[in-house]
N, C-alpha and C positions, 0 to 999 in steps of 0.2 A: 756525524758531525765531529768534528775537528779542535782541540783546542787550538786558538791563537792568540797566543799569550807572549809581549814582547820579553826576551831574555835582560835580568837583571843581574849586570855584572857584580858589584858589592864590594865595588874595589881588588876586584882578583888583578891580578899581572901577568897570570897562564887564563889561558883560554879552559872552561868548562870541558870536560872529558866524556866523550860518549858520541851519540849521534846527536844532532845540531838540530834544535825543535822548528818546526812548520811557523813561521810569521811571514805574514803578507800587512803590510800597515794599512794597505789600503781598506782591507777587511775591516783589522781591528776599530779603523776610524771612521766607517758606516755604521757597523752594531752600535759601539761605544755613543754614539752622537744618536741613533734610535733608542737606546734603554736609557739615557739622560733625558730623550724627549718625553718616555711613557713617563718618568719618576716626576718629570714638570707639571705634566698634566695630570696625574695623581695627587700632587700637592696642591690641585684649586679646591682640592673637596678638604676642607675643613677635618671633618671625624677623618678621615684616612690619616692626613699628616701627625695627627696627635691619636696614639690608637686608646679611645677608651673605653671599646668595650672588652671586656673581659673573657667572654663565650669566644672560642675561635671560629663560629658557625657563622656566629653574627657578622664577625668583620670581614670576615669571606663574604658574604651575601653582601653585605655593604660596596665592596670590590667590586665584586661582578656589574652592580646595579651602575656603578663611576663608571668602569669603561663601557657599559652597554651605552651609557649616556656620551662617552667619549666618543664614541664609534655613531651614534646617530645624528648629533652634529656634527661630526665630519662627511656621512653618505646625506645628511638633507641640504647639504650647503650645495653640493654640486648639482 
């Protein structure tokens, strides 16, 4: 895997020096628009949005249990 990460100028007036990094935006704006869709659907479960267990085991296992539920209403729907 590849990073693709759009180059950020910062106000330069020369051009960055080196080899010119890998961006395709089309990439960038499938991922980007998939890992915004999982953090949406992570934010309908209540205890995920707000973390308040404390045990890192727990909020793991709480994870797991969202998307397994995430993923069985998306495969019972069809």
């Amino acid at each position: 895997m590849r990073p693709n990460i759009p180059e950020n100028p910062r106000g330069r007036k020369a051009p960055k020096r080196g080899r010119r990094r890998h961006f395709d935006a089309a990439i960038f704006a499938e991922r980007f628009s998939t890992i915004e869709r999982v953090f949406a659907w992570e934010d309908t479960f209540r205890r995920l949005l707000l973390r308040f267990e404390r045990i890192s085991a727990v909020h793991y296992a709480l994870k797991t249990l969202a998307y397994t539920m995430i993923n069985l209403r998306h495969y019972c729907r069809s």
